[in-house]
N, C-alpha and C positions, 0 to 999 in steps of 0.2 A: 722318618715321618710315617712310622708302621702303627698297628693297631687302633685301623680308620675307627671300627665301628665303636669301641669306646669310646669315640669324639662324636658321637652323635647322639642326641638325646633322645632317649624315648619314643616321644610324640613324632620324631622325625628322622629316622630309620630310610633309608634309602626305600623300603618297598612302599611308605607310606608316601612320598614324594609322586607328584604324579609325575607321568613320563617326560624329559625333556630332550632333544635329540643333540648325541655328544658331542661336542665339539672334536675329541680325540678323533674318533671314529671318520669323521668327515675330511680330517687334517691327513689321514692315512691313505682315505679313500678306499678301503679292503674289499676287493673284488672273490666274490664267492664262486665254485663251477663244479657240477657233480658230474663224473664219471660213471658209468656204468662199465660188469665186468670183462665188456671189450674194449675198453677205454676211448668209446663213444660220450660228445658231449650231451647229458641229458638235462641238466639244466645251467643256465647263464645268466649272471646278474647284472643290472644297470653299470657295477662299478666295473666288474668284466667289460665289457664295454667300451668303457671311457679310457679304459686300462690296454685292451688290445687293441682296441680299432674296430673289431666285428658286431654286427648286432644278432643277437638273440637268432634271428632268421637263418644267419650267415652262420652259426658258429654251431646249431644245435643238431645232432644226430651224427654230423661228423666226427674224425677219428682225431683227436684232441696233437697227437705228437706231430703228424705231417704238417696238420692246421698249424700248431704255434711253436715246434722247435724246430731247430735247424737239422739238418740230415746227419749233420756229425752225430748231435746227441741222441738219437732216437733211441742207441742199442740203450747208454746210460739210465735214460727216462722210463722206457721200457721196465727194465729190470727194477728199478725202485717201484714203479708204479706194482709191478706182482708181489714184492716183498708186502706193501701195502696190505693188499688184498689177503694175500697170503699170512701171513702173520697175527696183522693187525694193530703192527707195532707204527707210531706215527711216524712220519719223516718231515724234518725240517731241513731249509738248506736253499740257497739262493742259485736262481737257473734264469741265463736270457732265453727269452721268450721273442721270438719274431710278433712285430706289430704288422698291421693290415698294411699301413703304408712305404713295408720293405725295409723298415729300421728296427735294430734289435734293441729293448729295454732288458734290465735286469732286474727281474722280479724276487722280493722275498717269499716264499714260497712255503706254507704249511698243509700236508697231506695226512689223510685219517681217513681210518674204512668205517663205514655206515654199514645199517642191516638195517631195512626193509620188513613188515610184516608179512610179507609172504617168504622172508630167509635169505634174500638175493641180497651181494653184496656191491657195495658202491662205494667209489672213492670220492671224498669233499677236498676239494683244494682250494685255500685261503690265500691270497694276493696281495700284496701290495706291493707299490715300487722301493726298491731296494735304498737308492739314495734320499728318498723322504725318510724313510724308517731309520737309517744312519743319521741322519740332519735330526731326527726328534731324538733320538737316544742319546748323542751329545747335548744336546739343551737339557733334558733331561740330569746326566750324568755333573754339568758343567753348572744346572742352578744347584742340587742337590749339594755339590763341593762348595761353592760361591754360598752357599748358606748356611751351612756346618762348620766351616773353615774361618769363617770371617768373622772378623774382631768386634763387630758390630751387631750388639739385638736384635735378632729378627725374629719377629711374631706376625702369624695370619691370623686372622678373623672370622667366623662368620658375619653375617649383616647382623646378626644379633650383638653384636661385639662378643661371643664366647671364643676363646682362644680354639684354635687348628690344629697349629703348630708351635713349636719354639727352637732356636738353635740353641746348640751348648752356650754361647755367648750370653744369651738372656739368662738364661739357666743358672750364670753364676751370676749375674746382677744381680738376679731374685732373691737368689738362698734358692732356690726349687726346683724340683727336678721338671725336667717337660709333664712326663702324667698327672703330674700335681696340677697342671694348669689345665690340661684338654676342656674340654666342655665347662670351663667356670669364667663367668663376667669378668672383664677385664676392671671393674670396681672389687668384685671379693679377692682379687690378688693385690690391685695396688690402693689400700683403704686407706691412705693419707688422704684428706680434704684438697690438698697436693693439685689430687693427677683428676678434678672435677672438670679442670682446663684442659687438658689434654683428651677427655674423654668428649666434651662438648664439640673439638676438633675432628674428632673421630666421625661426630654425627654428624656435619657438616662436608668430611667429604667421601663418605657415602653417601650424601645427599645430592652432590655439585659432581662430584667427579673428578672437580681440578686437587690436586696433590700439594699441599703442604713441607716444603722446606725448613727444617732447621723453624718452625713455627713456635716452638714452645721449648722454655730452659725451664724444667722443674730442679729446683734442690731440697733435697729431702735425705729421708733416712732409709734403707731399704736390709730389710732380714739378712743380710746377706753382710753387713756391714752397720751394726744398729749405734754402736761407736761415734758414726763417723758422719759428715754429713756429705753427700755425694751434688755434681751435678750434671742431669742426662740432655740431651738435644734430643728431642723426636721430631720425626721426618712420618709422612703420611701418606700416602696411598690407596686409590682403588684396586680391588682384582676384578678382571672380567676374562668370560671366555671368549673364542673368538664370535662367537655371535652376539657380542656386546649382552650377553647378559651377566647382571651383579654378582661375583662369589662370595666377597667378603670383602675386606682390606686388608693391607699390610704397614708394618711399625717397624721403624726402623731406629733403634735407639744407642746414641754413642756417648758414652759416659766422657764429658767434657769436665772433668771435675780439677783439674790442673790448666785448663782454658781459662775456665771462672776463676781461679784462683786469681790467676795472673792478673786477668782484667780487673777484679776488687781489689788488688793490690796496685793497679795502674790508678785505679779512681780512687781508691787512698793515699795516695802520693798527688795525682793533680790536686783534691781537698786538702794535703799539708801544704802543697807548695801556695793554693791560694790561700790557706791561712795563713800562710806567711808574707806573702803580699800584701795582706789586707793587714796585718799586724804594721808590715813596713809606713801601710798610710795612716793607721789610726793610732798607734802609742808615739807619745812624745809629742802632741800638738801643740803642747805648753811646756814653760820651762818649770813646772810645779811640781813637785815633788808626790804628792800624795793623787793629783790628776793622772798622771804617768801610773803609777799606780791602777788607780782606776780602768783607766783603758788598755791596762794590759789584760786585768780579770773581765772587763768587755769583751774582748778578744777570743781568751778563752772558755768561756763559756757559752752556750753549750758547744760548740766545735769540738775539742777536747775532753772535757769533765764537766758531772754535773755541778761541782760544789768546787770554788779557786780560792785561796786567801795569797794576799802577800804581803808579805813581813820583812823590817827590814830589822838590823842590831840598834838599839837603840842610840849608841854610839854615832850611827852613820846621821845621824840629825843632832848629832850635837849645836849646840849656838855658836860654838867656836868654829866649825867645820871640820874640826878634825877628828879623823876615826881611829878610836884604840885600836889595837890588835884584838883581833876575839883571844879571849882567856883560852887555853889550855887546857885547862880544868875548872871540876866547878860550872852553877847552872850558866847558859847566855841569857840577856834581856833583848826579846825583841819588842818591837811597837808594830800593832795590825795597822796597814796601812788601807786595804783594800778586800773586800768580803762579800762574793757574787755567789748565786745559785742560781739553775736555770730551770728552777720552780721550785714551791711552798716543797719544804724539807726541815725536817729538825735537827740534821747533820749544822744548818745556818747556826741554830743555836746553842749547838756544840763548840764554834771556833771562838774564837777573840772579835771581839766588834772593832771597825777602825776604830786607833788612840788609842788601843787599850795596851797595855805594856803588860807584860808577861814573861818569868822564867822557869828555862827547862834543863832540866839536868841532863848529865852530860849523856847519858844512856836513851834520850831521848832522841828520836829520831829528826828532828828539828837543829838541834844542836851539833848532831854527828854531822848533817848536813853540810852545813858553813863552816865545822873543823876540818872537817876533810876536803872540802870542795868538790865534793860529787853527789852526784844525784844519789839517792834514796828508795828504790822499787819494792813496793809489796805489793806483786799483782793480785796479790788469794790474800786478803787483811782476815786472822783468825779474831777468837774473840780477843788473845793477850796482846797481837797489835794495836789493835784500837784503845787497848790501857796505855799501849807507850806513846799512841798519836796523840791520844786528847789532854785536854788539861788536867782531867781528876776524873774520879770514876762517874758522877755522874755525867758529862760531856761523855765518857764512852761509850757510857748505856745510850746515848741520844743516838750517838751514831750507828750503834747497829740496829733500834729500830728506826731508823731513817733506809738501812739497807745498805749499807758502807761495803763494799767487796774489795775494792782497789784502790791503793794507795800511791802517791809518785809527787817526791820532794826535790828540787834543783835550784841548785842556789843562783843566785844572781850577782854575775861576779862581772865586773868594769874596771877594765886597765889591770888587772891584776890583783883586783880588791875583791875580796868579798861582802856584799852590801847586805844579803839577807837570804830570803828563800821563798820560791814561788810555791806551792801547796795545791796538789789538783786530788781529788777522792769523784773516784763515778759509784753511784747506788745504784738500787732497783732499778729502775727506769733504762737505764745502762747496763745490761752482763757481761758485758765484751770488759776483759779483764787489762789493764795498762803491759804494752810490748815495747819493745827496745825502740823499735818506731815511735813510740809514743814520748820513750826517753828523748830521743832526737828533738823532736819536733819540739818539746818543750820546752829541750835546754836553747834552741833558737827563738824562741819566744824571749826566755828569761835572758838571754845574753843582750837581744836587741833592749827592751826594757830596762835592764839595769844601767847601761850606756846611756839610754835617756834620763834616769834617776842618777846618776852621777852628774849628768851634764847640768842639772835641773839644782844637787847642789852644789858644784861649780860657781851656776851663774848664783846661787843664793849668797853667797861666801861671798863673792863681788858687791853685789847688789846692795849687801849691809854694810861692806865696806865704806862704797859710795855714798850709802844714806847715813851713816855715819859721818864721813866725812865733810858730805855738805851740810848736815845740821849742826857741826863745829862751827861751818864757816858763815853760817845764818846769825844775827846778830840779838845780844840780848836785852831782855828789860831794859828801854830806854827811859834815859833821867826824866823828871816831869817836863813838860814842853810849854813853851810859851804861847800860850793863844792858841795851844790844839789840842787835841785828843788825837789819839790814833787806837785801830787796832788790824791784827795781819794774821792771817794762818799761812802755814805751808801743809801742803798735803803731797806726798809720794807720790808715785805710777804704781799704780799694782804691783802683786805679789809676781805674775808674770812679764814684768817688762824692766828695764834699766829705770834706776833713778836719770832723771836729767841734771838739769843745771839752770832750774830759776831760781832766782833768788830775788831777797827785799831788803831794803835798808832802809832808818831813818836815823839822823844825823843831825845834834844838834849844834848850831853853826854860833860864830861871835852875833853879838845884834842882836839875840834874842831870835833870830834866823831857827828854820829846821830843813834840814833838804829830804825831800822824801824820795826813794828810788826804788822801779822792777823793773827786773831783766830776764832776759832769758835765752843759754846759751846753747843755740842749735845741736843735737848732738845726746848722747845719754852717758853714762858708764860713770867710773871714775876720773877719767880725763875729760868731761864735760865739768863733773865736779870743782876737779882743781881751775879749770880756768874761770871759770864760775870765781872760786876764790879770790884768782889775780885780779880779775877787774873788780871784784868788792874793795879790795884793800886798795885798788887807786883811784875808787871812786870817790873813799874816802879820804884819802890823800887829794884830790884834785877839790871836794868839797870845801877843807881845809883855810884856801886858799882864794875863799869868795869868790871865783871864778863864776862868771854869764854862764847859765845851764847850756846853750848851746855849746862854750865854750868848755866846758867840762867833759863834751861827747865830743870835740874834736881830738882832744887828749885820747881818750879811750879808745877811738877810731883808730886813732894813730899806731896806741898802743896792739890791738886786737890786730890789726893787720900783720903782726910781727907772729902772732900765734899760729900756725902751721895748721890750716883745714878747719878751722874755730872761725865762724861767725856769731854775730849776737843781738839782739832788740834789748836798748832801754827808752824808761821813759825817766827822765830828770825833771825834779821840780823843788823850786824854792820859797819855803812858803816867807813872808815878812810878817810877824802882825802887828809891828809898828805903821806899819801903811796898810797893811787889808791886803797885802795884794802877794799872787802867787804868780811867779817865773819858772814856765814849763817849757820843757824842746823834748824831741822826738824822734828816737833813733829805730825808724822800720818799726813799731809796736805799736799794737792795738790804741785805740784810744783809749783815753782815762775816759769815765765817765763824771759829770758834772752834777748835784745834786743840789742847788739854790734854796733855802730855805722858802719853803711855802711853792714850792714850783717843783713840774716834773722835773724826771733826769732827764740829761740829754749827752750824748757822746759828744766831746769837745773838738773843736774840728782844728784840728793841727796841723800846722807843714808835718805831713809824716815823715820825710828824712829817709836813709837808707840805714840796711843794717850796718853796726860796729865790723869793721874789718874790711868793709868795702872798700872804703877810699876813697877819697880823691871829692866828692858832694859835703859840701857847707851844712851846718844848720842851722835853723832859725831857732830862735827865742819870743815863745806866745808870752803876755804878763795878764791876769785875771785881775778882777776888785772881785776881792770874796768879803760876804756879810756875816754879822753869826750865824750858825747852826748850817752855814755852806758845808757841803759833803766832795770830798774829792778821792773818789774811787778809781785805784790803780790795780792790774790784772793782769797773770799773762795767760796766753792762748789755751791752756790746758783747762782754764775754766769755762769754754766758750764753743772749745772748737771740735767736733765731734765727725762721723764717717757718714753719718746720717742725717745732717741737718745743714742748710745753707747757715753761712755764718750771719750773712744780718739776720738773718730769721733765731738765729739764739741770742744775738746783740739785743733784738727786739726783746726776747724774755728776760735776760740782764735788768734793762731798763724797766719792764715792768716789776721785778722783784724787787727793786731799789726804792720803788715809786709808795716805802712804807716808811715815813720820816717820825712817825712813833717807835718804832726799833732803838735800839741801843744800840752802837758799832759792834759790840760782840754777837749779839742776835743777828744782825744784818751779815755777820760774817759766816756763821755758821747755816745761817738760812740760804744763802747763794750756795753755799758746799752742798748742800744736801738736795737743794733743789735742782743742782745743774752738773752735777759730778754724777757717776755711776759708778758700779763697786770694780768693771774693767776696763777703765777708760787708761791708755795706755801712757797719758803725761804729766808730770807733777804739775802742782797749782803753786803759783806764791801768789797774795790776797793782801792789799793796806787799804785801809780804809781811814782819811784824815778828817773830822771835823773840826772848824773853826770856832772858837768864841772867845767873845769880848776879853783884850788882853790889860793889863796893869802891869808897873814897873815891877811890882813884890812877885809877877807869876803865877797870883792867884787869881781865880774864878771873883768879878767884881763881887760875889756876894759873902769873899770872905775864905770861902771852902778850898783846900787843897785838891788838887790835881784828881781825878778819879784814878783809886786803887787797881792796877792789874791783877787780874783773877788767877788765882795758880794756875799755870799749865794744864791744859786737860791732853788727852789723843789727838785735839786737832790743831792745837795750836802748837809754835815754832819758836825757838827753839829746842827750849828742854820741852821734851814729850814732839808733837808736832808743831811747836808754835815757831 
């Protein structure tokens, strides 16, 4: 810390400074004392003094050696003191010195002869104690080491913030040498926008006093390392001397640039493991295939990447559920299932829109993909990547002016299948280029995910089963009916839930008889399906047999309780229209609803009965007089009963939707679907709807006219199609 005066500027030059009284000087205490050349004391200073014990009175014109050495040293003292005089060579050298109070101190001791305008020679001898002068020379010796030595920047200040000092430690931070720095603003060394904060810190405590900790993490770039990006802790400080006046500050700067690291890599890890938590709650809500989808590119974006698509082989959605092997060679065909950005980008309209089916040869990165079953990394996408990623040249131009840098493909493979491939690209917005971390993370993404699209077509593969199945076992175009009309939908459970097991039957009996039946068997899947089945075929079997409708459900009861965890609601009913009159019982199921010609509806108030499979409870048999154009509407729960609404309170809308006796039985059927169904309500509907009129031996309508035509099948009716 040599060559002060070129650290001091101009205008502020030590001589221009007005006088301030030293601190050093004071800390020493340096007592002055002139000898004349008998080595009488001729003058004595205050610090003499305080130093010996004597005052000015006591010490002055006396012979200096008897006064303050000891009689051993006199000859010693003596002889040095003429050398003094004699030569005029200085002497330095430490001598106890007897104090007034009979105690010897050891004085540091500097001698020098003086000359006089009249020629007379006099010795000055300069004092101070010996163990202060040792005590500052260590401080001295031990900050000087302790700040050259140490691993850590240190920099002084003026109050102007112009640099003092620097140690070699700073020295290599900067790129600079210390004289580079001396008298220049600590902004024209560190000109990043950066260190405005650490500068503002600066001013604040030379303002306060109080010292700053570890207060400021700048990362930046420093001459010294322009590569790289560094990051430093600064610590802050006032200097004062001992009479608490300001010198400047001190900075104290340790490059924690492997601290930062760590911690950005600790808080990049707690963000994957919470995106992967939050992936655990949000993909797979449903058992949908193309929803799963969806919320896995929710997921990912923007967490991960700006831009996600997923894709599965077209194969993996076959209608059959089974998936080829991916080809060998030759392009694959995928289907876009799911396509997020996490803002307006033209990279969007570079990919595949969901649905869109697409093939990539085998050199493409897409298809090497799911051949090989590994991930795909281009963390630097030049321009000829973006030719192999997109689908044709123009999708590639989109992507590089979208700003496509990084590329990262990982298939989504379940049970040891390979189903497709997740697709993440980060642009402009994003520079941080895709790392093996990022592989990681992705392929737990695309693992959890494809486990749910597998599972998703699993349950589809079932599901069609079952609704195949039970639309077998639904019954078809019945013969013309004596004295009735009917008409009946059945409608599914959504795309995400199990078919159940309602069903409807009508049945035309000896007698000119029709039995009309809906049930519905507790339960979903295919085994709700089948039993579903068994009791159709003995309902019809039991019909057969003109059996009392109550008695028909004691059969079935009978039966059902043999079925292992299968319960069930019907409602049985027998219409005559030789007599007008309908024979209904009631096993645990909603009421019919009654519709009387010229009159509201009204829900039929029935022994409700318990469900089939219970056991052991009778039922009754209600008998109606129905008139023409009576309306006798049967239902099960899936039309009525919802998470949201008390059920008389949708019975009550039932009955007013019904209360439109200009409708046609097909309007009336399709207007309750539509009106009281939603597109996820989670239970199949079966739906009859019987009206009476006037009957004749011949079968026909009394004015002549055949039976009214059933309308082909549409989607919502049952059997073929939904009807």
């Amino acid at each position: 810390m040599n060559a002060a005066a070129e650290r001091w500027p101009d205008a502020e030059r030590p001589e221009d400074i007005s006088a301030q009284p030293s601190g050093l000087m004071d800390l020493l205490g340096v007592a002055a004392m002139l000898l004349d050349a008998e080595g009488r004391i001729d003058l004595w200073s205050p610090q003499a003094e305080a130093l010996c014990g004597y005052t000015a009175e006591e010490a002055l014109g006396r012979y200096a050696a008897p006064l303050l050495v000891h009689e051993k040293h006199w000859e010693r003292v003596i002889k040095k003191f003429a050398e003094v005089l004699e030569t005029g060579e200085s002497w330095a050298g430490t001598l106890p010195v007897r104090h007034k109070n009979g105690t010897t101190r050891l004085l540091e001791l500097r001698s020098m002869r003086l000359l006089d305008s009249a020629g007379e020679h006099y010795a000055l001898g300069l004092a101070t104690d010996s163990p202060t002068i040792r005590e500052v020379e260590r401080d001295v010796a031990l900050s000087t080491r302790l700040i050259s030595q140490s691993p850590m920047g240190v920099a002084i200040f003026d109050t102007e913030l112009r640099y003092v000092a620097v140690n070699p430690a700073l020295e290599r931070m900067h790129g600079m040498a210390a004289k580079d720095h001396f008298g220049r603003h600590y902004r024209e060394v560190m000109r990043s926008q950066k260190f405005a904060v650490p500068e503002a810190a600066m001013r604040q405590v030379l303002k306060t006093g109080i010292p700053m900790v570890d207060h400021t993490t700048i990362v930046a770039r420093s001459p010294a390392d322009p590569e790289h990006e560094h990051a430093w802790s600064i610590s802050l400080y006032q200097l004062e001397d001992p009479q608490g006046r300001v010198l400047g500050l001190a900075e104290l700067v340790v490059d924690v640039t492997d601290r930062h690291q760590a911690a950005m890599e600790a808080s990049q890890a707690r963000r994957r493991l919470s995106l992967i938590a939050d992936a655990s709650a949000r993909i797979g809500t449903t058992l949908e295939v193309e929803q799963t989808a969806r919320e896995l590119a929710d997921v990912t974006v923007p967490a991960l990447a700006d831009v996600v698509t997923v894709d599965v082989l077209e194969s993996v959605l076959d209608d059959h559920g089974e998936q080829r092997p991916v080809p060998t060679d030759g392009p694959a065909r995928f289907r876009a299932l799911a396509l997020k950005a996490a803002y307006p980008t033209e990279a969007v309209l570079a990919a595949d829109p969901p649905g869109h089916v697409a093939a990539y040869d085998a050199d493409r990165p897409a298809t090497e993909c799911v051949r090989t079953g590994r991930p795909v990394l281009i963390s630097h996408a030049e321009e000829a990547d973006l030719v192999r990623i997109a689908r044709d040249d123009e999708a590639a131009a989109m992507l590089a002016r979208a700003g496509v840098h990084s590329y990262l493909l990982t298939p989504l493979t379940a049970r040891g299948q390979i189903l497709g491939f997740l697709g993440l690209a980060r642009a402009a917005r994003n520079p941080l280029p895709f790392d093996e971390d990022d592989v990681a993370v992705a392929g737990e993404l695309a693992s959890r995910a494809a486990v749910c699209i597998d599972n998703a077509r699993a349950h589809q593969r079932m599901r069609t089963a079952a609704e195949t199945l039970q639309r077998s076992l639904l019954p078809d175009d019945p013969p013309r009916l004596p004295g009735l009309d009917v008409a009946y939908r059945y409608r599914p459970a959504q795309a995400t839930y199990e078919v159940g097991g309602d069903w409807y039957d009508v049945l035309p009996l000896d007698g000119d008889k029709t039995a009309l039946v809906v049930g519905d068997v507790m339960g979903s899947g295919i085994d709700a399906a089948a039993t579903m089945g068994r009791l159709r075929a003995a309902t019809s079997a039991f019909a057969d047999l003109d059996l009392d409708p109550a008695e028909v459900l004691r059969h079935l009861d009978k039966i059902t309780s043999g079925l292992e965890h299968y319960i069930a609601t019907c409602v049985y009913a027998v219409y005559d229209p030789r007599r007008t009159q309908c024979h209904i019982a009631n096993a645990g199921h909603l009421p019919p609803v009654l519709v009387r010609n010229g009159k509201s509806p009204e829900l039929l108030d029935l022994p409700t009965g318990t469900p089939l499979g219970v056991g052991g409870v009778p039922f009754e048999t209600t008998t109606l007089d129905l008139g023409p154009g009576d309306q006798l509407v049967l239902y099960t729960d899936g039309l009525v009963e919802t998470r949201d609404h008390p059920i008389d309170e949708r019975l009550e809308t039932l009955l007013h939707l019904l209360d439109r006796p200009d409708r046609s039985l097909e309007e009336t059927c399709d207007r309750l679907l539509h009106e009281l169904r939603r597109p996820d309500d989670p239970d199949d509907v079966a739906l009859l709807i019987a009206c009476t009129h006037p009957f004749t031996d011949s079968g026909r309508h009394p004015r002549g006219g055949s039976l009214p035509a059933v309308e082909e099948p549409d989607d919502d009716r049952a059997p073929q199609g939904d009807r």
